[in-house]
C-alpha positions in Angstrom: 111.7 88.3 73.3 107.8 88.0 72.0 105.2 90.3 71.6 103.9 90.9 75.0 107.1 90.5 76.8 109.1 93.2 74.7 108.4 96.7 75.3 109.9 99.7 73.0 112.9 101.9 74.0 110.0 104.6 74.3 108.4 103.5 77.1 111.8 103.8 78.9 112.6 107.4 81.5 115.0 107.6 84.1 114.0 108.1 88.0 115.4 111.6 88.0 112.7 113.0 85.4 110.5 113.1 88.6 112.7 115.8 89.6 110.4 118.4 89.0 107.7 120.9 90.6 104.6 119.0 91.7 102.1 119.4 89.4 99.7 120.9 92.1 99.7 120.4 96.3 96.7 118.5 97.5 95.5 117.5 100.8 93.5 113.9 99.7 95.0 112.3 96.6 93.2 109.3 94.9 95.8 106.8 93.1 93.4 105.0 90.6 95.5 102.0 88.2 94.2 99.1 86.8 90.3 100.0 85.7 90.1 97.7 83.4 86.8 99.3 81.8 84.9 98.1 84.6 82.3 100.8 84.6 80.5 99.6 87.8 83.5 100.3 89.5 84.8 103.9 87.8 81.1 105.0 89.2 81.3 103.7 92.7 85.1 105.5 92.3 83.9 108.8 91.6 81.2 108.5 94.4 84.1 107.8 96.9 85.8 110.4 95.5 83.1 113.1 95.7 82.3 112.6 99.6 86.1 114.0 100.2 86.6 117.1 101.7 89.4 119.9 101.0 91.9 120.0 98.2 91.2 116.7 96.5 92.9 115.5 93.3 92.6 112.3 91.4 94.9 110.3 89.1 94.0 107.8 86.6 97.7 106.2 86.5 97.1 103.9 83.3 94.8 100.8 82.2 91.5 102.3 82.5 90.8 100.4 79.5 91.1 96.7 78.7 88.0 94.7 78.7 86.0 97.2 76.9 85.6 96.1 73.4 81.6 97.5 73.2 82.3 101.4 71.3 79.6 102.6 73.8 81.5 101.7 76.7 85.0 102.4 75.6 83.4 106.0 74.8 82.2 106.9 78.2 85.2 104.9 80.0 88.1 107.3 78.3 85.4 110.3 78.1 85.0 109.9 82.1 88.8 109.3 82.8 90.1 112.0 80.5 87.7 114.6 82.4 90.4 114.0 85.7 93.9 114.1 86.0 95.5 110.7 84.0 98.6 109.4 82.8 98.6 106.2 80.2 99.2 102.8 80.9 100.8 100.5 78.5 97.0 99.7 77.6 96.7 103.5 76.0 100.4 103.3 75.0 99.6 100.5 72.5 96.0 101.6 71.5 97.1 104.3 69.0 100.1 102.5 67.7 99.9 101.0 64.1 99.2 97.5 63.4 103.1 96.9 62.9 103.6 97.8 66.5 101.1 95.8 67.4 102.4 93.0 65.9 106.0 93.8 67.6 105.0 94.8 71.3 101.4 93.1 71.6 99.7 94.5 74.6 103.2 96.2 75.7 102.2 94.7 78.8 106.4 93.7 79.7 105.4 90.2 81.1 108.4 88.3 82.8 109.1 85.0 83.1 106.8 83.8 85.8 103.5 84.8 83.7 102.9 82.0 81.3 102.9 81.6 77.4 98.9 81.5 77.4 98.6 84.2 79.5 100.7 86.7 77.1 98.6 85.4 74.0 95.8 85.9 75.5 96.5 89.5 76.4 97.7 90.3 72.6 94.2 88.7 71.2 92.6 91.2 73.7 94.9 94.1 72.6 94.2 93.5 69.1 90.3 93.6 69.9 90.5 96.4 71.8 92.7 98.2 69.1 89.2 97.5 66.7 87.5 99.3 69.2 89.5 102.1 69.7 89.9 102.8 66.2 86.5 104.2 66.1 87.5 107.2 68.5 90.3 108.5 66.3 90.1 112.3 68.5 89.9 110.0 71.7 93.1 107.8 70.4 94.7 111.8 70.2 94.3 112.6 73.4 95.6 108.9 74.9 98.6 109.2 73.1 99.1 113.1 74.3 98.7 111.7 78.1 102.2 111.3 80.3 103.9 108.0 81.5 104.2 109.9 85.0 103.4 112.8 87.5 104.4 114.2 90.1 102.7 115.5 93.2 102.7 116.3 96.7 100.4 115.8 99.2 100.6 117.7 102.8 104.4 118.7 101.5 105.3 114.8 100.8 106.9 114.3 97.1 105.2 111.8 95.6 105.8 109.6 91.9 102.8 108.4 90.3 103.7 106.0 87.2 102.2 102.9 86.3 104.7 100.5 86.0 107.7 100.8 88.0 110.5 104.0 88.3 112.1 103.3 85.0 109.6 101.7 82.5 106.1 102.5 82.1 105.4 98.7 81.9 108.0 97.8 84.2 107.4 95.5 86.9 110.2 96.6 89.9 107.0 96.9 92.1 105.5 93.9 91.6 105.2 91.9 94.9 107.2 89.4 93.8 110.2 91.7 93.3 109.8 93.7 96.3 109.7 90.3 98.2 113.7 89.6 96.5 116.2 91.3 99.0 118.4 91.6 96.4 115.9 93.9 94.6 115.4 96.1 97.5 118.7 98.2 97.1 117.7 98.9 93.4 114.4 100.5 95.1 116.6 102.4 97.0 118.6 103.9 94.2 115.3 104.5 92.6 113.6 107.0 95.4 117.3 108.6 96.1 117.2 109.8 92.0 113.9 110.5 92.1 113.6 112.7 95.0 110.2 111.1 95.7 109.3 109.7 99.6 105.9 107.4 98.1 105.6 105.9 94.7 102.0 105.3 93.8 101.7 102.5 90.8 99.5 99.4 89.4 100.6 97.6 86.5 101.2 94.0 87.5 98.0 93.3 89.0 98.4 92.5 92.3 98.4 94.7 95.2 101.3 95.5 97.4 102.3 98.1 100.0 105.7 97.9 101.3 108.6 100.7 103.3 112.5 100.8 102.9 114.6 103.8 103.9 116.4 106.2 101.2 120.0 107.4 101.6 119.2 109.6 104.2 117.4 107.0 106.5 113.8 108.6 105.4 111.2 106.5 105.3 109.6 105.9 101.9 106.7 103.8 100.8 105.8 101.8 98.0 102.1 101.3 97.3 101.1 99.5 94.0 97.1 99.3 94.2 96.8 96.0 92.3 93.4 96.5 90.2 90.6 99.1 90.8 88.5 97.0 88.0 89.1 93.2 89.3 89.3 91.3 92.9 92.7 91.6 94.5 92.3 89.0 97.0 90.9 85.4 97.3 86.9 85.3 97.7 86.9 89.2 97.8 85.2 90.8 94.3 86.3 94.5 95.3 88.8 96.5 92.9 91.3 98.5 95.2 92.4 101.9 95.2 95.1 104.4 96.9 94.2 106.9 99.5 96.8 109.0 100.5 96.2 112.2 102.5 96.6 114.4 105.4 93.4 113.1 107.2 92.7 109.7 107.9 90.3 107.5 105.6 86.8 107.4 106.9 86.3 105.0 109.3 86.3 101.3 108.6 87.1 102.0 104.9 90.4 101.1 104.5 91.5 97.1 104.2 95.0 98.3 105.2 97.2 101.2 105.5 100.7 103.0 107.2 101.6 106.1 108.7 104.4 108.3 106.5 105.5 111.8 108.0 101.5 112.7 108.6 100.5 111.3 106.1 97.5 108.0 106.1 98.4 105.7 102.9 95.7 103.4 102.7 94.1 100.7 100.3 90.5 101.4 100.1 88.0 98.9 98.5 85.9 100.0 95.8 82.7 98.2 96.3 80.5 98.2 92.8 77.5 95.8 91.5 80.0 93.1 90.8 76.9 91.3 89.2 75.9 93.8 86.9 79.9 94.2 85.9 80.1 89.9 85.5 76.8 90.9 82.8 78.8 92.9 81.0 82.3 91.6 80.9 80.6 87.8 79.3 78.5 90.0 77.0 81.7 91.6 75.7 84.2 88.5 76.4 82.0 84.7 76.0 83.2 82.0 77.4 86.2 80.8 74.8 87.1 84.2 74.2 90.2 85.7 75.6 89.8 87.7 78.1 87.7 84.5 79.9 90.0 82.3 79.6 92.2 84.6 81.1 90.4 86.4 83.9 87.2 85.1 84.2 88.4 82.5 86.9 89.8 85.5 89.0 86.9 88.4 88.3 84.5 85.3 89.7 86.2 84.2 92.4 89.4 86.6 92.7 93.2 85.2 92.8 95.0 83.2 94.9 96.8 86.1 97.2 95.6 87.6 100.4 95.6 90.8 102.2 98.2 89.5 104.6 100.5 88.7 101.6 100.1 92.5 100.1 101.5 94.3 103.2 104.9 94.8 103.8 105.5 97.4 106.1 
């Protein structure tokens, strides 16, 4: 195992610690993973956010930062997101660790086998710039490190799990599509809601976006909804981040690129459309051409990846 792959024993929990009282009912509940420190899009996110009615809550579930290595805008990224409701990704995990953990873990991101040697390079180099960065903020790295690896919360009565990576690792990947799509996976899922008591888990963490149903123990319906990336295109020729709209009213009209129906509830993944051009100015002013992060991500934030919306529903 090599830095980027491994993750420490700390990131670890057990589904049952979702066993708890919500944290607070809410009617609307916005499921925001995978920022990125794409400003463009945390503002058109907050707009979106503000035209809701009723009892509305917010979640920040992890990797808000990434990309932004300028001090000015890794400031008012983690100033914005620590003013809502957040948990930490393995992005904010890794940020106040030392530089031996660093060296051990890389970007914690947990990468299996499928993502490529370059890729999980690539993402330590960017860790370790982003580390520079963040070592600037030293009361901001305090209050990252004080953030949880999950919540829980209910809307219209529903228990839901919010974590970033998957129901037993904060940088796990047992959501990622291409698990989900491994019937032999599907009964682990299974054990997962039945210990966690949960009916919707709510994640990010691998990237790309997925939205899928099985039935628990007791033949409930439950839903998986993994928003992919609120700060990058999710879907061939599409620059729009994605986020998770869950509530007891149903998304405003034509918003929503897809979506179910759970016990009254509308679960939908709603595009966040932001001045794409004014975030590709400031992603090559912070990451050149050669650098990391472009080789990396600069072919999908310009054209998006090679997925589409057909492939991310499941239900």
């Amino acid at each position: 195992m090599s830095a980027g792959r491994n993750c420490p024993l700390s990131y670890r929990y057990s589904p049952s610690a979702l066993r708890v009282e919500p944290a607070l009912p809410a009617d609307t509940l916005y499921v925001v993973g995978g920022l990125y420190g794409n400003e463009p899009a945390l503002a058109a996110t907050l707009r979106m956010f503000a035209a809701e009615a009723g009892r509305r809550h917010l979640v920040f579930n992890g990797d808000f930062n990434w990309f932004d290595i300028e001090p000015g805008s890794y400031r008012r990224i983690n100033e914005t997101v620590l003013s809502f409701d957040a948990i930490r990704g393995n992005v904010e995990t890794e940020l106040p660790g030392d530089a031996s953990e660093l060296e051990t873990f890389g970007c914690g991101c947990g990468y299996p086998d499928w993502v490529g040697d370059e890729v999980v390079l690539h993402s330590n180099r960017i860790m370790q710039q982003l580390a520079a960065t963040a070592a600037l903020f030293p009361e901001l790295q305090r209050r990252l490190a004080a953030l949880p690896m999950w919540r829980r919360i209910d809307v219209g009565g529903v228990a839901l799990g919010i974590v970033h990576g998957d129901a037993e690792s904060l940088a796990g990947w047992g959501f990622a599509q291409e698990h989900l799509a491994d019937e032999a996976h599907r009964p682990v899922v299974q054990r997962w809601f039945d210990e966690a008591g949960v009916r919707i888990f709510a994640c990010s963490h691998t990237c790309l976006p997925v939205m899928d149903a099985l039935t628990n123990a007791r033949g409930e319906r439950c839903a998986i909804v993994n928003n992919g990336a609120a700060g990058m295109p999710n879907f061939s020729g599409r620059p729009e981040g994605l986020l998770t709209r869950i509530a007891t009213t149903p998304a405003p009209p034509d918003s929503s690129w897809y979506g179910m129906r759970l016990d009254g509830l509308y679960i939908d993944a709603l595009p966040i459309e932001h001045d794409t051009a004014a975030w590709a100015r400031a992603f090559l002013a912070q990451w050149p051409p050669g650098s990391a992060a472009h080789q990396s991500y600069w072919p999908r934030i310009s054209a998006g990846p090679a997925y589409r919306v057909e492939q991310a529903t499941r239900f």
